[in-house]
C-alpha positions in Angstrom: -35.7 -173.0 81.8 -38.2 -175.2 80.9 -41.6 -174.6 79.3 -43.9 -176.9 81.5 -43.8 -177.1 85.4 -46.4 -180.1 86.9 -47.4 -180.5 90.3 -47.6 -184.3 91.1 -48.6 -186.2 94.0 -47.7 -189.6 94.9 -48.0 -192.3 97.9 -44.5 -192.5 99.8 -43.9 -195.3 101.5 -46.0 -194.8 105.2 -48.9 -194.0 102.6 -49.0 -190.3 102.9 -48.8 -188.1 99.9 -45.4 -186.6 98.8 -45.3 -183.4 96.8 -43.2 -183.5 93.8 -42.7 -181.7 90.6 -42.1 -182.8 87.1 -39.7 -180.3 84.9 -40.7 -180.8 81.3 -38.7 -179.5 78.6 -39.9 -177.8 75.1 -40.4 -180.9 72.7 -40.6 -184.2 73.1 -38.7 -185.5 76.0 -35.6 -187.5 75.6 -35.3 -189.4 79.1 -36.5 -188.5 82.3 -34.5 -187.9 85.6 -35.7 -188.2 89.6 -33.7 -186.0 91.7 -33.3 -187.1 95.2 -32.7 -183.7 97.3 -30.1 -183.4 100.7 -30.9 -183.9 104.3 -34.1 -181.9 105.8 -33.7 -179.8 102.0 -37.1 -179.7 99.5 -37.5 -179.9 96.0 -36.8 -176.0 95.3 -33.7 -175.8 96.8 -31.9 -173.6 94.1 -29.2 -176.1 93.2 -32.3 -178.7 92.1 -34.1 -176.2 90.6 -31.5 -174.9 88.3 -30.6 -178.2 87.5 -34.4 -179.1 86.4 -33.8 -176.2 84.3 -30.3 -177.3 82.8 -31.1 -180.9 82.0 -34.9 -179.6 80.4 -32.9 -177.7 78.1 -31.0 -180.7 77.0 -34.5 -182.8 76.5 -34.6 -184.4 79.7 -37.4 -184.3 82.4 -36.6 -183.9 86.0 -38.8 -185.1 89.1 -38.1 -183.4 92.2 -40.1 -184.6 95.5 -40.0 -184.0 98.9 -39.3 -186.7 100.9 -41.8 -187.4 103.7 -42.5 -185.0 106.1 -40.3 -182.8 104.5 -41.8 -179.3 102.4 -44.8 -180.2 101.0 -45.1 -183.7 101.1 -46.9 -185.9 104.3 -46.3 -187.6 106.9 -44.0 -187.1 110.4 -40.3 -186.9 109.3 -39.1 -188.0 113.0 -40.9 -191.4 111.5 -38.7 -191.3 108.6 -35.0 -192.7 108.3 -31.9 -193.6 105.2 -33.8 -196.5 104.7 -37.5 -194.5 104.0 -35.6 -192.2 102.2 -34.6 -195.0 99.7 -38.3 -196.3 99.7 -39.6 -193.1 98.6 -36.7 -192.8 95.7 -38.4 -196.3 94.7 -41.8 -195.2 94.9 -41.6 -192.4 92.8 -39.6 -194.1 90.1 -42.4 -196.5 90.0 -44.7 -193.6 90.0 -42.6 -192.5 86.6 -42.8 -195.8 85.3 -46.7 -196.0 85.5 -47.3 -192.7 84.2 -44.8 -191.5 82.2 -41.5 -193.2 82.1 -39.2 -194.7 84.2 -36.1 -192.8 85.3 -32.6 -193.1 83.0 -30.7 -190.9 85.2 -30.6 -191.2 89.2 -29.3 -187.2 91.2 -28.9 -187.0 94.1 -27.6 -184.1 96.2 -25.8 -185.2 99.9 -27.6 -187.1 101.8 -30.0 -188.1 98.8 -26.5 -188.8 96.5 -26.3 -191.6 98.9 -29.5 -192.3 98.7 -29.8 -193.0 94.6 -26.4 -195.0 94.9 -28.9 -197.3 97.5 -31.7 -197.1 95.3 -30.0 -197.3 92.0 -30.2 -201.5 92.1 -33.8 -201.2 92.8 -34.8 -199.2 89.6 -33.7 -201.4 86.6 -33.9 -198.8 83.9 -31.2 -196.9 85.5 -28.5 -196.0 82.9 -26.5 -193.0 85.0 -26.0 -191.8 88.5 -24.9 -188.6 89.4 -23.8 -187.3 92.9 -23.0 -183.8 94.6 -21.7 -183.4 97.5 -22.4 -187.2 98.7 -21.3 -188.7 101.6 -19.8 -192.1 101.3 -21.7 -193.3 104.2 -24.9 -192.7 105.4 -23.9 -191.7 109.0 -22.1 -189.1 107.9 -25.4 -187.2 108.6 -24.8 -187.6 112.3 -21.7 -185.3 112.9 -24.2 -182.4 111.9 -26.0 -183.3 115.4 -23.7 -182.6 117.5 -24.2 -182.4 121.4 -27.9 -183.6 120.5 -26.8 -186.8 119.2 -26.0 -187.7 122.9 -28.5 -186.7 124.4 -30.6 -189.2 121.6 -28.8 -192.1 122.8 -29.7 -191.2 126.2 -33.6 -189.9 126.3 -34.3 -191.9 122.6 -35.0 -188.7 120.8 -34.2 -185.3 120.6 -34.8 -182.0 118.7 -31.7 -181.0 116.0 -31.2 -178.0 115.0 -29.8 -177.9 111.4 -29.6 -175.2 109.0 -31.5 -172.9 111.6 -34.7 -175.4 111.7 -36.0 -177.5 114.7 -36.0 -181.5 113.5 -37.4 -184.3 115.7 -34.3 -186.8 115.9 -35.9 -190.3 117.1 -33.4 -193.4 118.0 -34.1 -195.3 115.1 -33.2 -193.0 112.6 -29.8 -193.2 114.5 -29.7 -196.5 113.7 -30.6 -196.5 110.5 -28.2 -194.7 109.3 -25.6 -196.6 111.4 -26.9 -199.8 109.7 -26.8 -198.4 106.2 -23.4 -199.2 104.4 -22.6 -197.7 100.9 -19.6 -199.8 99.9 -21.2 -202.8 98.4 -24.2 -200.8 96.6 -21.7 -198.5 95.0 -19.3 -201.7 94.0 -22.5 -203.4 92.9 -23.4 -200.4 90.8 -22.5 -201.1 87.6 -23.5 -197.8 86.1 -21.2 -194.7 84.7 -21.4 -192.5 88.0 -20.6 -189.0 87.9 -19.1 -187.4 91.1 -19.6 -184.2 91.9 -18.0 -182.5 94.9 -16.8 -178.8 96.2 -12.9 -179.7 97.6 -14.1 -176.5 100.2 -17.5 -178.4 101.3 -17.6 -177.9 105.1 -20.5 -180.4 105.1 -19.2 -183.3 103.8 -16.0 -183.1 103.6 -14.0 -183.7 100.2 -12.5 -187.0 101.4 -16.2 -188.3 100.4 -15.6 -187.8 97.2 -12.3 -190.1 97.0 -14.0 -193.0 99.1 -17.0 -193.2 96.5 -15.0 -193.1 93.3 -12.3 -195.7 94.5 -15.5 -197.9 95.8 -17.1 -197.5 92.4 -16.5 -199.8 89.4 -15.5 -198.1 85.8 -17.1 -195.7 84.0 -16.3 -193.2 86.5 -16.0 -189.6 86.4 -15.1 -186.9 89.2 -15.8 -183.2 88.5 -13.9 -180.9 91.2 -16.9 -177.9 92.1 -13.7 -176.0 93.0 -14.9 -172.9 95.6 -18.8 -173.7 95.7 -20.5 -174.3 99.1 -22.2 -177.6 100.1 -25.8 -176.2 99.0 -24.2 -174.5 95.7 -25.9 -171.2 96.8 -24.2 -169.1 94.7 -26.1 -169.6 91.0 -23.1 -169.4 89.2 -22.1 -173.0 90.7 -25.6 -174.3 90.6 -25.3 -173.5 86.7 -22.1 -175.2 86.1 -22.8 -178.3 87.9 -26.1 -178.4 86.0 -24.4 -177.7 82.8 -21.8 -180.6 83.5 -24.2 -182.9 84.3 -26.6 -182.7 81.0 -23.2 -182.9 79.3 -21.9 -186.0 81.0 -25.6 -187.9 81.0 -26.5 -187.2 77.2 -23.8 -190.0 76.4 -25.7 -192.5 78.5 -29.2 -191.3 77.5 -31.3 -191.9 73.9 -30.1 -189.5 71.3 -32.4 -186.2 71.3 -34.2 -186.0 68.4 -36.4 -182.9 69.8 -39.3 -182.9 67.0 -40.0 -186.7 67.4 -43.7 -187.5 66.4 -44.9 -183.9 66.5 -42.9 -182.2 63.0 -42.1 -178.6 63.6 -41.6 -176.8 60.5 -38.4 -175.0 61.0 -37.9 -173.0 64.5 -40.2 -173.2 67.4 -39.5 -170.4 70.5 -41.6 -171.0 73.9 -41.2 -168.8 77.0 -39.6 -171.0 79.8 -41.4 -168.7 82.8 -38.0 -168.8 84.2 -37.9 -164.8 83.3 -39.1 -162.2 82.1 -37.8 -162.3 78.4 -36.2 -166.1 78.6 -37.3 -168.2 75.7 -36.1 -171.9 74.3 -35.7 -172.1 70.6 -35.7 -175.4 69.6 -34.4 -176.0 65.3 -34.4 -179.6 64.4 -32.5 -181.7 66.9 -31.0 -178.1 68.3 -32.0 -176.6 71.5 -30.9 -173.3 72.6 -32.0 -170.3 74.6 -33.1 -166.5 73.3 -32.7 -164.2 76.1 -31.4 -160.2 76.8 -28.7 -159.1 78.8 -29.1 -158.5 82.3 -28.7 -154.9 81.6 -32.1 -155.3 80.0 -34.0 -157.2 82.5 -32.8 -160.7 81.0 -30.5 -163.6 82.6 -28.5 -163.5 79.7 -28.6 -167.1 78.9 -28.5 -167.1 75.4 -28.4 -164.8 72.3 -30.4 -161.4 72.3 -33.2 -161.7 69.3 -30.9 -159.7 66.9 -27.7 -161.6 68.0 -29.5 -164.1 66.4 -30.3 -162.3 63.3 -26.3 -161.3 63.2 -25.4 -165.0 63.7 -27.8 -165.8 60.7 -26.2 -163.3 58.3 -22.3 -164.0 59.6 -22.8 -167.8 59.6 -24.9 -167.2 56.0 -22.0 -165.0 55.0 -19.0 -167.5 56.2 -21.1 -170.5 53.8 -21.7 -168.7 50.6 -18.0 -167.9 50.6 -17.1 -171.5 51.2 -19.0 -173.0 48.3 -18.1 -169.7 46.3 -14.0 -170.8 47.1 -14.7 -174.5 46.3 -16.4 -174.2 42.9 -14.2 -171.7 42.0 -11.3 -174.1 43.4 -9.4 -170.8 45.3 -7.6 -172.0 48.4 -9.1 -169.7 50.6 -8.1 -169.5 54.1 -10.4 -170.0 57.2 -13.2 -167.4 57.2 -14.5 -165.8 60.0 -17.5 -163.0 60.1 -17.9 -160.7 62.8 -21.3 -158.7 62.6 -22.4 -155.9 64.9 -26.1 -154.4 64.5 -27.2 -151.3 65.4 -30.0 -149.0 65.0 -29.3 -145.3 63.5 -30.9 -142.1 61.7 -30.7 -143.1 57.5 -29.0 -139.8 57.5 -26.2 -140.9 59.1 -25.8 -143.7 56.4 -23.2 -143.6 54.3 -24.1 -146.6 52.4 -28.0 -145.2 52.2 -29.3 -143.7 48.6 -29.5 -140.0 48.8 -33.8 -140.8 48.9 -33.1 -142.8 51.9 -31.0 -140.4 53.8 -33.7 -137.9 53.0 -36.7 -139.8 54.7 -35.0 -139.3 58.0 -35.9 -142.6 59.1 -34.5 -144.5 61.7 -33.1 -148.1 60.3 -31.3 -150.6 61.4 -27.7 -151.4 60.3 -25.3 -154.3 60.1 -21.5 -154.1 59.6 -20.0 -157.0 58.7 -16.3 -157.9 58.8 -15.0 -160.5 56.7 -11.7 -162.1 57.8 -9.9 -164.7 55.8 -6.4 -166.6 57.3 -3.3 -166.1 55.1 -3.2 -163.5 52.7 -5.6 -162.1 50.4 -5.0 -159.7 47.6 -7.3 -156.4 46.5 -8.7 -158.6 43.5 -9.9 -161.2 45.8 -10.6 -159.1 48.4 -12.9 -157.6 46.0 -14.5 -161.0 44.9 -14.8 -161.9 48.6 -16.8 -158.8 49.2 -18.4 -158.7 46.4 -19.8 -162.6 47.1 -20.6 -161.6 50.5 -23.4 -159.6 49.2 -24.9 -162.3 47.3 -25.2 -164.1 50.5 -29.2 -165.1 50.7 -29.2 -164.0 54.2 -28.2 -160.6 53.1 -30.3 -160.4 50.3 -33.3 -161.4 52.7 -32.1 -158.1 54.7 -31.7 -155.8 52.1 -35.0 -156.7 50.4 -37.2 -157.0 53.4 -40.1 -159.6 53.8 -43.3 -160.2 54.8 -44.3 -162.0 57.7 -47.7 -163.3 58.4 -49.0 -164.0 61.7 -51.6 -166.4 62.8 -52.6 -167.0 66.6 -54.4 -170.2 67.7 -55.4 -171.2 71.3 -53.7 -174.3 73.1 -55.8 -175.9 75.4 -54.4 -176.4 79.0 -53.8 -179.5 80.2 
């Protein structure tokens, strides 16, 4: 949902290169985000991914890494611990910082929510943290070992299996996690935090959730993910976590002002490469998506190109007859416009000129449906229709227009 996708590298903090990815949205970029991803997870889990995609459409740039030894990135993750985690969060904010910007907004997801509460101190331009699924201690992680947790303490390390993979457990990461206490980083936060949590998790149970949010200092919120899993797997959940959190963070974050230093001269659309027909519109300050139905081979995440062109002559339609009622000084009722579009045979048009008709060309057709609160007689109902017309929108339609087209090549960065 976003129109650029980087690869970036970086040193973690044993020196080996982590994999990450920078989500950059159409436009200038409003804040950026680093996105710290759950226990033996990567970067394109679905939840972060859709995410990325959700906060890019609201202006704001996403970095997703690996942690070491984890999906792309280098290094042994039986060397790695809470505490390494925390280093890397570090090391790629500073990474930010030096080449972009720093992060605004700390995510993390499980084991890496409690790993941006740790780090959150460390990077100064923090302004929000968010959570999902967090646990409010770090050795939470250990109930997922089961039996092999013993047999840790016994032999000092052991394979884990978790989430159907092989992990080499070592002692100290045991410890680690036994050392590392949450309590005082997230009473020391002093940023709005934004709790996320699924009441059904069977990972981290919901009780989590409570210990964090009484632990954490005002502005707090807590969003219930009601029947989503601990990975959100199902898209559906992924979306409307993603959706609350670029919500919740644009009151913490710089206003968007999408055309910035770069004027764009009254709509820009881009393809996202999320899908096939997906596109972000961005007009003025707005962002929005153009997309089909998933009938059509869309993800219906926005209006169809000629809902679009119905919007303009409803919305164009709804206007005229507002200033029409106020210079005219009518108390007119609330006005609402339905439009529906369709393509016919002119024959078939009753409101086509016998010439038109005659052609037997296909053309497309608007009905519009004007609807007014309170009651409106046949003489105003006459005006109002007769207005409507006038509407410049409608005129545009009627007439027709030219369009000229110009294509120019954008370098790749």
């Amino acid at each position: 949902m976003v129109t650029t996708l980087r690869k970036l590298e970086f040193a973690g903090h044993a020196g080996g290169q982590l994999a990450a990815r920078l989500d950059l949205p159409t436009g200038p970029v409003r804040a950026y985000a680093l996105f710290a991803h759950c226990f033996t997870c990567s970067k394109d889990l679905l939840a972060a991914r859709r995410i990325a995609a959700e906060l890019g459409r609201a202006g704001i740039a996403v970095m997703r890494f690996d942690f070491t030894g984890l999906g792309s990135s280098e290094g042994e993750f039986g060397s790695t611990n809470f505490s390494s985690n925390v280093a890397d969060l570090v090391l790629a904010a500073d990474y930010l910082r030096a080449n972009f910007e720093a992060p605004s907004l700390l995510i993390g997801h499980s084991l890496g929510g409690a790993a941006v509460l740790a780090a959150a101190g460390k990077i100064p331009e923090t302004k929000a943290v968010v959570t999902i699924g967090a646990p409010a201690d770090a050795d939470h992680v250990l109930k997922s070992f089961g039996a092999s947790l013993q047999e840790i303490e016994q032999k000092g390390e052991a394979e884990v299996q978790l989430g159907g993979r092989s992990f080499h457990i070592a002692s100290q990461f045991v410890a680690d996690v036994q050392q590392a206490t949450l309590r005082e980083a997230i009473a020391g936060l002093r940023k709005p935090l934004l709790i996320l949590h699924a009441p059904l998790d069977q990972t981290v149970g919901i009780d989590n959730a409570t210990r964090i949010f009484l632990a954490a200092k005002h502005p707090k919120s807590f969003v219930s993910l009601d029947t989503a899993d601990h990975l959100l797997s199902e898209p559906r959940d992924a979306e409307f976590a993603a959706s609350v959190i670029a919500g919740w963070a644009g009151r913490y974050l710089r206003e968007d002002a999408p055309q910035g230093s770069e004027p764009i001269e009254h709509v820009r659309v881009t393809e996202t490469g999320e899908a096939k027909f997906q596109n972000a519109v961005q007009a003025g300050r707005h962002r929005l998506f153009a997309d089909e139905p998933e009938s059509a081979g869309g993800l219906d995440s926005g209006p169809s190109p000629y809902d679009f062109l119905s919007v303009a002559l409803g919305a164009c339609t709804s206007m005229t007859l507002r200033i029409y009622a106020e210079h005219k000084k009518i108390p007119l009722g609330r006005v609402s416009v339905d439009v529906s579009h369709a393509k016919m045979h002119a024959r078939d048009c009753e409101e086509c000129t016998e010439e038109e008709r005659a052609s037997g060309a296909r053309i497309d057709r608007f009905e519009r449906v004007v609807t007014v609160d309170g009651e409106v007689d046949a003489e105003l109902s006459a005006k109002i229709a007769e207005i409507a017309d006038k509407c410049p929108v409608h005129r545009t339609l009627e007439a027709g227009s030219k369009v000229k087209t110009t294509v120019r090549s954008k370098p790749e960065r």
